[in-house]
C-alpha positions, 0 to 999 in steps of 0.5 A: 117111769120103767116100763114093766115090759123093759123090766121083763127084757132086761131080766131076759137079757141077764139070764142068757148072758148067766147062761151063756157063762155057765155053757162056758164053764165059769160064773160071773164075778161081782164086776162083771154081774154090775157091768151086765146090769148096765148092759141090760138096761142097755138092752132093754132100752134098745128094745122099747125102740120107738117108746123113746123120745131118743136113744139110748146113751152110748156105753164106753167100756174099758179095763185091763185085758183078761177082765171079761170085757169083750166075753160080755159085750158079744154075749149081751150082743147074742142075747140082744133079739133084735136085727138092727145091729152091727159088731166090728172089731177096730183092725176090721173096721177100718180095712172096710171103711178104707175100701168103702171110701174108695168106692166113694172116692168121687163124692164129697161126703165120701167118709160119711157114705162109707160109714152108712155103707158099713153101719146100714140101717142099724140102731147099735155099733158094737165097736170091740177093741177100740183103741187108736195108735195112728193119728190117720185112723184117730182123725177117721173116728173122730169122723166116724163118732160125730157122723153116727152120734148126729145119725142117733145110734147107739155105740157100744164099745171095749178097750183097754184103753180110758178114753183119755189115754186113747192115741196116748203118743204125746206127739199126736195126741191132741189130733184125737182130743175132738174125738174123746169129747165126743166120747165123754160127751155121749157116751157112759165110761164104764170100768171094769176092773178086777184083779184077775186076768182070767187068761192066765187062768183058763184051763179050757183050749177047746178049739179056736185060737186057744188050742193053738200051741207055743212050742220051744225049738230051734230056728229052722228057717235057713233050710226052707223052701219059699211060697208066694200069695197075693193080696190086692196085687201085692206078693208076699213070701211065705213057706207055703200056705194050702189046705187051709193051712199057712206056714210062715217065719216070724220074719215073713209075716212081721218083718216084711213089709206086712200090714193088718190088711193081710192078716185079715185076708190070711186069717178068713182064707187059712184058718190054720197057722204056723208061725216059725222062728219067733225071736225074743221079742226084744231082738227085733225093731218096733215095727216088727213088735207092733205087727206081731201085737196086731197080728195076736188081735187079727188072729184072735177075733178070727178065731185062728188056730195057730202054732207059734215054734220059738227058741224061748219059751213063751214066759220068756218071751212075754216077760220081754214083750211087757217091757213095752207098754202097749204088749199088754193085751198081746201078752194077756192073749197069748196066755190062752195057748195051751203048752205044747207036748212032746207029741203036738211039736213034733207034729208041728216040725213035721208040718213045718219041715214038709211044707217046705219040701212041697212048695217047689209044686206050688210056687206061682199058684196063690190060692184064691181068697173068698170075698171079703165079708161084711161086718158081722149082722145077724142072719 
Protein backbone atom coordinates (compact mmCIF):
# COMPACT_ATOMS: atom_id res chain seq x y z
CA UNK A 1 0.00 0.00 0.00
CA UNK A 2 1.50 3.64 -0.75
CA UNK A 3 2.60 5.45 2.07
CA UNK A 4 0.62 9.05 2.39
CA UNK A 5 4.23 10.24 3.26
CA UNK A 6 5.73 8.58 -0.31
CA UNK A 7 2.53 10.50 -2.07
CA UNK A 8 3.70 14.00 -0.28
CA UNK A 9 7.36 13.29 -1.59
CA UNK A 10 6.67 12.46 -4.82
CA UNK A 11 4.25 15.37 -5.36
CA UNK A 12 7.31 17.52 -4.24
CA UNK A 13 9.56 15.90 -6.44
CA UNK A 14 7.09 16.57 -9.58
CA UNK A 15 6.86 20.41 -8.65
CA UNK A 16 10.66 21.21 -8.28
CA UNK A 17 11.37 19.57 -11.57
CA UNK A 18 7.83 21.62 -13.12
CA UNK A 19 9.74 24.44 -11.63
CA UNK A 20 12.89 24.01 -12.66
CA UNK A 21 11.64 23.74 -16.24
CA UNK A 22 9.86 26.72 -15.89
CA UNK A 23 13.28 28.68 -14.49
CA UNK A 24 14.58 27.30 -17.78
CA UNK A 25 11.87 28.99 -20.01
CA UNK A 26 10.16 25.72 -21.25
CA UNK A 27 7.09 23.21 -20.24
CA UNK A 28 7.20 19.61 -20.19
CA UNK A 29 5.62 17.70 -23.07
CA UNK A 30 3.31 14.71 -22.68
CA UNK A 31 6.56 12.21 -22.64
CA UNK A 32 8.51 14.02 -20.50
CA UNK A 33 5.64 14.56 -17.78
CA UNK A 34 5.17 10.53 -18.00
CA UNK A 35 8.90 9.99 -17.45
CA UNK A 36 8.87 12.50 -14.18
CA UNK A 37 5.95 10.48 -12.88
CA UNK A 38 8.03 7.49 -12.89
CA UNK A 39 11.28 9.52 -11.83
CA UNK A 40 9.34 10.56 -8.79
CA UNK A 41 7.88 7.41 -7.82
CA UNK A 42 11.62 6.68 -7.86
CA UNK A 43 12.17 9.30 -5.68
CA UNK A 44 9.95 8.67 -3.41
CA UNK A 45 10.81 5.09 -2.83
CA UNK A 46 14.32 6.11 -2.40
CA UNK A 47 13.10 8.52 0.46
CA UNK A 48 11.09 5.61 2.58
CA UNK A 49 14.48 4.36 2.90
CA UNK A 50 14.73 1.90 5.60
CA UNK A 51 10.43 1.42 5.34
CA UNK A 52 11.51 -0.96 2.30
CA UNK A 53 12.37 -4.60 2.49
CA UNK A 54 14.68 -3.89 -0.56
CA UNK A 55 15.37 -1.36 -2.87
CA UNK A 56 13.90 0.32 -5.31
CA UNK A 57 14.13 -1.18 -8.90
CA UNK A 58 16.69 0.55 -10.97
CA UNK A 59 15.71 2.66 -14.04
CA UNK A 60 16.99 2.40 -17.58
CA UNK A 61 16.19 5.32 -19.69
CA UNK A 62 16.75 5.88 -23.26
CA UNK A 63 15.66 7.82 -26.43
CA UNK A 64 17.10 9.91 -29.39
CA UNK A 65 19.48 12.82 -28.40
CA UNK A 66 17.59 16.16 -27.73
CA UNK A 67 14.40 14.39 -25.87
CA UNK A 68 15.10 15.78 -22.30
CA UNK A 69 16.57 12.62 -21.07
CA UNK A 70 19.64 14.04 -19.02
CA UNK A 71 17.67 17.62 -18.47
CA UNK A 72 15.41 15.40 -16.33
CA UNK A 73 17.50 13.01 -14.62
CA UNK A 74 19.78 15.66 -13.21
CA UNK A 75 16.95 17.73 -12.33
CA UNK A 76 14.97 14.93 -10.39
CA UNK A 77 18.71 14.36 -9.09
CA UNK A 78 18.68 18.24 -7.77
CA UNK A 79 15.33 17.97 -6.30
CA UNK A 80 16.12 14.57 -4.77
CA UNK A 81 16.70 15.64 -0.86
CA UNK A 82 18.85 13.23 0.04
CA UNK A 83 22.71 12.95 0.71
CA UNK A 84 23.57 9.33 -0.37
CA UNK A 85 23.95 9.96 -4.15
CA UNK A 86 26.16 9.95 -6.67
CA UNK A 87 26.06 11.14 -10.69
CA UNK A 88 28.78 10.21 -13.06
CA UNK A 89 29.02 10.72 -16.66
CA UNK A 90 30.35 7.54 -18.83
CA UNK A 91 33.81 9.27 -20.10
CA UNK A 92 34.40 10.58 -16.35
CA UNK A 93 33.45 7.64 -14.82
CA UNK A 94 35.79 5.21 -16.21
CA UNK A 95 38.93 8.01 -16.04
CA UNK A 96 38.42 7.55 -12.22
CA UNK A 97 37.55 3.75 -12.18
CA UNK A 98 40.84 3.31 -14.23
CA UNK A 99 43.02 5.52 -11.76
CA UNK A 100 41.06 3.97 -8.56
CA UNK A 101 42.03 0.27 -9.65
CA UNK A 102 45.43 1.52 -9.86
CA UNK A 103 45.68 2.40 -6.50
CA UNK A 104 44.41 -1.00 -5.79
CA UNK A 105 46.27 -2.52 -8.32
CA UNK A 106 47.83 -4.85 -5.64
CA UNK A 107 44.59 -6.34 -4.33
CA UNK A 108 42.77 -9.22 -5.64
CA UNK A 109 39.17 -7.39 -5.66
CA UNK A 110 40.82 -4.39 -6.85
CA UNK A 111 37.82 -3.61 -9.81
CA UNK A 112 35.12 -3.88 -6.86
CA UNK A 113 37.65 -1.63 -4.32
CA UNK A 114 37.61 0.80 -7.00
CA UNK A 115 33.95 0.97 -7.64
CA UNK A 116 33.21 1.31 -3.72
CA UNK A 117 35.98 4.10 -3.69
CA UNK A 118 33.98 6.01 -6.18
CA UNK A 119 30.09 4.87 -5.50
CA UNK A 120 31.00 5.36 -0.97
CA UNK A 121 28.13 5.10 0.86
CA UNK A 122 25.57 5.73 -1.74
CA UNK A 123 22.22 4.17 -2.17
CA UNK A 124 21.68 5.95 -5.94
CA UNK A 125 24.40 5.99 -9.07
CA UNK A 126 22.99 8.46 -11.54
CA UNK A 127 25.08 6.90 -14.65
CA UNK A 128 24.40 9.96 -17.44
CA UNK A 129 25.06 9.07 -20.96
CA UNK A 130 25.82 5.53 -20.85
CA UNK A 131 26.88 3.83 -23.75
CA UNK A 132 29.60 1.23 -24.51
CA UNK A 133 31.94 1.25 -27.97
CA UNK A 134 35.00 -0.58 -26.38
CA UNK A 135 34.87 -4.10 -25.30
CA UNK A 136 37.42 -3.26 -22.30
CA UNK A 137 35.13 -0.44 -20.88
CA UNK A 138 31.83 -3.26 -21.65
CA UNK A 139 33.78 -5.92 -19.63
CA UNK A 140 34.46 -3.10 -16.73
CA UNK A 141 30.51 -2.39 -16.49
CA UNK A 142 29.54 -5.74 -17.01
CA UNK A 143 31.72 -5.65 -13.77
CA UNK A 144 30.55 -2.45 -12.31
CA UNK A 145 26.63 -3.73 -12.76
CA UNK A 146 26.80 -6.97 -10.74
CA UNK A 147 29.04 -5.56 -7.96
CA UNK A 148 26.62 -2.71 -7.35
CA UNK A 149 23.32 -4.54 -8.24
CA UNK A 150 24.90 -7.54 -5.34
CA UNK A 151 25.67 -4.30 -3.01
CA UNK A 152 21.60 -3.21 -3.33
CA UNK A 153 21.87 0.16 -4.88
CA UNK A 154 19.77 1.84 -6.90
CA UNK A 155 20.99 3.04 -10.77
CA UNK A 156 19.57 5.60 -12.46
CA UNK A 157 20.93 5.65 -16.14
CA UNK A 158 20.54 7.68 -19.76
CA UNK A 159 21.57 6.71 -23.16
CA UNK A 160 20.88 7.06 -26.49
CA UNK A 161 21.15 3.66 -26.68
CA UNK A 162 18.14 0.57 -25.85
CA UNK A 163 19.97 -1.75 -23.79
CA UNK A 164 20.48 -4.33 -26.68
CA UNK A 165 21.73 -1.99 -29.08
CA UNK A 166 24.77 -1.14 -26.16
CA UNK A 167 28.52 -2.10 -28.04
CA UNK A 168 26.41 -2.57 -31.03
CA UNK A 169 29.99 -3.57 -33.16
CA UNK A 170 29.04 -7.37 -34.14
CA UNK A 171 32.25 -8.25 -33.58
CA UNK A 172 32.33 -7.72 -30.01
CA UNK A 173 28.95 -7.57 -29.04
CA UNK A 174 28.42 -10.40 -27.23
CA UNK A 175 31.31 -9.67 -24.56
CA UNK A 176 28.49 -6.95 -23.25
CA UNK A 177 25.64 -9.41 -23.36
CA UNK A 178 26.22 -10.42 -19.42
CA UNK A 179 26.08 -7.05 -18.84
CA UNK A 180 22.61 -6.22 -20.78
CA UNK A 181 21.27 -9.16 -18.76
CA UNK A 182 21.83 -7.50 -15.84
CA UNK A 183 20.35 -4.72 -17.04
CA UNK A 184 16.94 -6.06 -18.06
CA UNK A 185 17.19 -8.02 -15.24
CA UNK A 186 17.33 -5.14 -12.68
CA UNK A 187 16.48 -2.44 -13.97
CA UNK A 188 13.17 -0.89 -15.81
CA UNK A 189 13.67 0.22 -19.57
CA UNK A 190 12.12 3.42 -20.15
CA UNK A 191 11.92 5.07 -23.67
CA UNK A 192 11.67 8.53 -24.27
CA UNK A 193 10.38 9.06 -27.21
CA UNK A 194 9.13 12.26 -29.17
CA UNK A 195 9.50 13.87 -32.27
CA UNK A 196 11.52 17.03 -31.43
CA UNK A 197 14.99 17.29 -30.93
CA UNK A 198 14.76 20.21 -28.68
CA UNK A 199 18.42 21.12 -29.48
CA UNK A 200 17.58 22.46 -32.95
CA UNK A 201 15.06 24.41 -31.57
CA UNK A 202 16.75 26.26 -28.55
CA UNK A 203 17.00 29.64 -28.98
CA UNK A 204 18.56 30.57 -25.25
CA UNK A 205 22.74 30.58 -25.52
CA UNK A 206 23.15 31.89 -22.09
CA UNK A 207 26.32 30.76 -20.98
CA UNK A 208 28.01 27.13 -21.10
CA UNK A 209 28.62 25.44 -23.97
CA UNK A 210 25.80 26.83 -25.83
CA UNK A 211 27.17 30.41 -25.96
CA UNK A 212 29.90 28.95 -27.88
CA UNK A 213 30.07 29.78 -31.70
CA UNK A 214 30.77 27.87 -34.85
CA UNK A 215 32.42 30.13 -37.25
CA UNK A 216 33.12 29.83 -41.07
CA UNK A 217 36.81 31.08 -41.86
CA UNK A 218 39.88 30.11 -43.56
CA UNK A 219 42.35 27.38 -42.05
CA UNK A 220 45.20 29.27 -40.62
CA UNK A 221 47.20 26.77 -38.92
CA UNK A 222 50.39 26.83 -41.08
CA UNK A 223 51.15 30.26 -39.62
CA UNK A 224 50.85 29.48 -35.99
CA UNK A 225 53.18 29.30 -33.49
CA UNK A 226 53.00 26.05 -30.99
CA UNK A 227 52.51 25.43 -27.04
CA UNK A 228 53.27 22.42 -24.95
CA UNK A 229 50.89 20.97 -21.68
CA UNK A 230 51.54 18.08 -19.93
CA UNK A 231 48.94 15.28 -18.86
CA UNK A 232 50.33 12.30 -16.35
CA UNK A 233 53.83 12.91 -18.07
CA UNK A 234 52.83 12.78 -21.57
CA UNK A 235 53.18 16.22 -24.07
CA UNK A 236 51.11 17.59 -26.19
CA UNK A 237 51.06 20.36 -28.72
CA UNK A 238 48.69 22.91 -28.84
CA UNK A 239 48.59 26.89 -29.81
CA UNK A 240 48.77 28.10 -26.74
CA UNK A 241 46.58 27.36 -23.51
CA UNK A 242 46.35 30.21 -20.23
CA UNK A 243 44.18 32.54 -18.55
CA UNK A 244 41.65 29.97 -18.84
CA UNK A 245 41.73 29.73 -22.14
CA UNK A 246 43.05 26.87 -24.77
CA UNK A 247 43.49 27.42 -28.40
CA UNK A 248 44.31 24.54 -30.38
CA UNK A 249 43.80 23.11 -34.18
CA UNK A 250 41.23 20.52 -34.92
CA UNK A 251 44.37 18.34 -35.67
CA UNK A 252 46.03 18.93 -32.37
CA UNK A 253 43.53 17.70 -30.04
CA UNK A 254 41.86 15.00 -32.34
CA UNK A 255 44.34 14.10 -34.85
CA UNK A 256 47.10 13.53 -32.35
CA UNK A 257 47.22 10.79 -30.39
CA UNK A 258 44.68 12.44 -27.71
CA UNK A 259 42.30 10.39 -25.74
CA UNK A 260 39.30 11.21 -23.33
CA UNK A 261 41.79 11.36 -20.42
CA UNK A 262 42.78 14.79 -21.61
CA UNK A 263 39.81 16.58 -22.43
CA UNK A 264 38.86 15.91 -19.18
CA UNK A 265 42.07 17.45 -17.47
CA UNK A 266 41.75 20.29 -20.55
CA UNK A 267 38.12 20.73 -19.73
CA UNK A 268 38.49 21.41 -15.59
CA UNK A 269 41.88 23.67 -16.18
CA UNK A 270 40.44 26.12 -19.38
CA UNK A 271 36.98 26.48 -19.14
CA UNK A 272 37.30 28.63 -22.35
CA UNK A 273 38.21 26.98 -25.95
CA UNK A 274 39.20 27.62 -29.51
CA UNK A 275 38.97 24.86 -31.63
CA UNK A 276 40.64 26.04 -35.22
CA UNK A 277 40.62 24.59 -38.63
CA UNK A 278 37.71 22.07 -38.13
CA UNK A 279 37.90 19.90 -41.46
CA UNK A 280 34.72 18.53 -43.22
CA UNK A 281 34.09 16.01 -41.24
CA UNK A 282 34.38 13.29 -44.03
CA UNK A 283 38.11 14.32 -44.93
CA UNK A 284 39.57 12.67 -41.69
CA UNK A 285 39.89 8.89 -40.74
CA UNK A 286 37.57 7.19 -37.90
CA UNK A 287 39.83 7.91 -35.28
CA UNK A 288 39.90 11.62 -35.60
CA UNK A 289 35.63 11.39 -35.81
CA UNK A 290 35.59 9.36 -32.93
CA UNK A 291 37.91 11.90 -30.79
CA UNK A 292 36.08 14.80 -31.93
CA UNK A 293 32.43 12.99 -30.98
CA UNK A 294 34.04 12.51 -27.37
CA UNK A 295 35.61 15.65 -27.22
CA UNK A 296 31.45 17.25 -27.81
CA UNK A 297 30.52 14.76 -24.84
CA UNK A 298 33.59 15.94 -22.43
CA UNK A 299 32.93 19.37 -23.37
CA UNK A 300 29.33 19.63 -22.93
CA UNK A 301 28.98 17.66 -19.55
CA UNK A 302 31.86 20.45 -18.28
CA UNK A 303 30.04 23.03 -19.44
CA UNK A 304 32.90 24.52 -21.85
CA UNK A 305 32.37 27.22 -23.63
CA UNK A 306 34.06 26.81 -27.06
CA UNK A 307 34.59 28.62 -30.58
CA UNK A 308 34.80 26.09 -33.32
CA UNK A 309 36.31 28.34 -36.78
CA UNK A 310 35.68 25.99 -39.62
CA UNK A 311 36.04 26.36 -43.51
CA UNK A 312 32.33 25.01 -43.75
CA UNK A 313 29.43 25.92 -42.18
CA UNK A 314 28.35 24.01 -39.46
CA UNK A 315 25.05 22.42 -41.45
CA UNK A 316 27.59 21.40 -43.73
CA UNK A 317 29.71 19.76 -41.74
CA UNK A 318 26.86 18.10 -39.69
CA UNK A 319 25.20 16.72 -42.81
CA UNK A 320 28.63 15.05 -43.23
CA UNK A 321 28.93 13.85 -39.66
CA UNK A 322 25.31 11.96 -39.87
CA UNK A 323 26.65 9.72 -42.41
CA UNK A 324 28.07 8.01 -39.46
CA UNK A 325 25.78 6.33 -37.28
CA UNK A 326 27.09 7.02 -33.95
CA UNK A 327 27.40 11.13 -34.73
CA UNK A 328 24.02 11.44 -33.66
CA UNK A 329 24.28 12.79 -30.32
CA UNK A 330 27.28 14.84 -31.61
CA UNK A 331 25.50 16.17 -34.18
CA UNK A 332 22.18 16.81 -31.80
CA UNK A 333 24.63 18.87 -29.48
CA UNK A 334 26.25 20.94 -31.81
CA UNK A 335 22.93 22.33 -32.55
CA UNK A 336 23.28 24.49 -29.12
CA UNK A 337 25.96 26.77 -30.64
CA UNK A 338 24.56 29.98 -31.30
CA UNK A 339 25.62 31.33 -35.30
CA UNK A 340 28.55 33.29 -35.08
CA UNK A 341 28.32 37.25 -36.01
CA UNK A 342 30.47 39.34 -37.71
CA UNK A 343 31.74 40.73 -34.57
CA UNK A 344 32.12 37.21 -32.38
CA UNK A 345 34.80 35.74 -35.57
CA UNK A 346 36.65 38.33 -35.68
CA UNK A 347 36.99 38.25 -31.90
CA UNK A 348 37.83 34.66 -32.47
CA UNK A 349 40.60 35.43 -35.14
CA UNK A 350 42.14 37.86 -32.96
CA UNK A 351 42.42 35.41 -30.09
CA UNK A 352 43.45 32.74 -32.59
CA UNK A 353 46.01 34.75 -34.37
CA UNK A 354 47.78 36.63 -30.97
CA UNK A 355 47.90 33.39 -29.22
CA UNK A 356 50.07 32.41 -31.72
CA UNK A 357 52.44 35.52 -31.53
CA UNK A 358 52.69 35.12 -27.64
CA UNK A 359 53.78 31.39 -27.18
CA UNK A 360 57.30 32.07 -27.83
CA UNK A 361 57.09 33.59 -24.02
CA UNK A 362 55.47 30.61 -22.77
CA UNK A 363 56.63 27.51 -24.52
CA UNK A 364 57.99 25.01 -21.83
CA UNK A 365 55.94 26.57 -18.88
CA UNK A 366 52.67 23.89 -18.78
CA UNK A 367 50.19 25.29 -16.49
CA UNK A 368 49.44 23.49 -13.46
CA UNK A 369 46.12 21.39 -13.63
CA UNK A 370 44.10 21.60 -10.22
CA UNK A 371 43.15 18.05 -8.88
CA UNK A 372 41.10 15.81 -10.15
CA UNK A 373 37.80 15.94 -8.42
CA UNK A 374 35.52 13.18 -7.62
CA UNK A 375 32.23 12.25 -9.10
CA UNK A 376 29.68 15.07 -8.17
CA UNK A 377 27.86 14.28 -4.52
CA UNK A 378 25.99 16.83 -2.84
CA UNK A 379 27.63 19.17 -0.40
Amino acid sequence: MWHPQGVRSKDRLVAGVENAAGRDGFVLDRPQRALLDRLATLGADLERGALRKSPPRSLYIYGEAGRGKSWLADAFYAELPMAQKTRVHFHGFFDELHRSIQDHRSERDAVERAIDDITDNSRLLFFDELHVHDSGDARLLTRLLDHVFRRGLTILATSNYAPQDLLPNPIWHHIFEPGIALVTAHMDVWNLAGPIDYRTIKEDHGDGFAAGTWSMTPTHSNALEHHTIAVGGRAFSVTSAGDGELVATFNQVCVAATSTVEYLHWARAYPRWTITDVPPFGDVDAEAQQRFINLIDVLVDADVTVRFLSPVELSTFLADALKRPDAFRMASRLHLLQPATQSTVGDALRTHQSHGRAERMTEGHPPTLPAKPGPLRPP
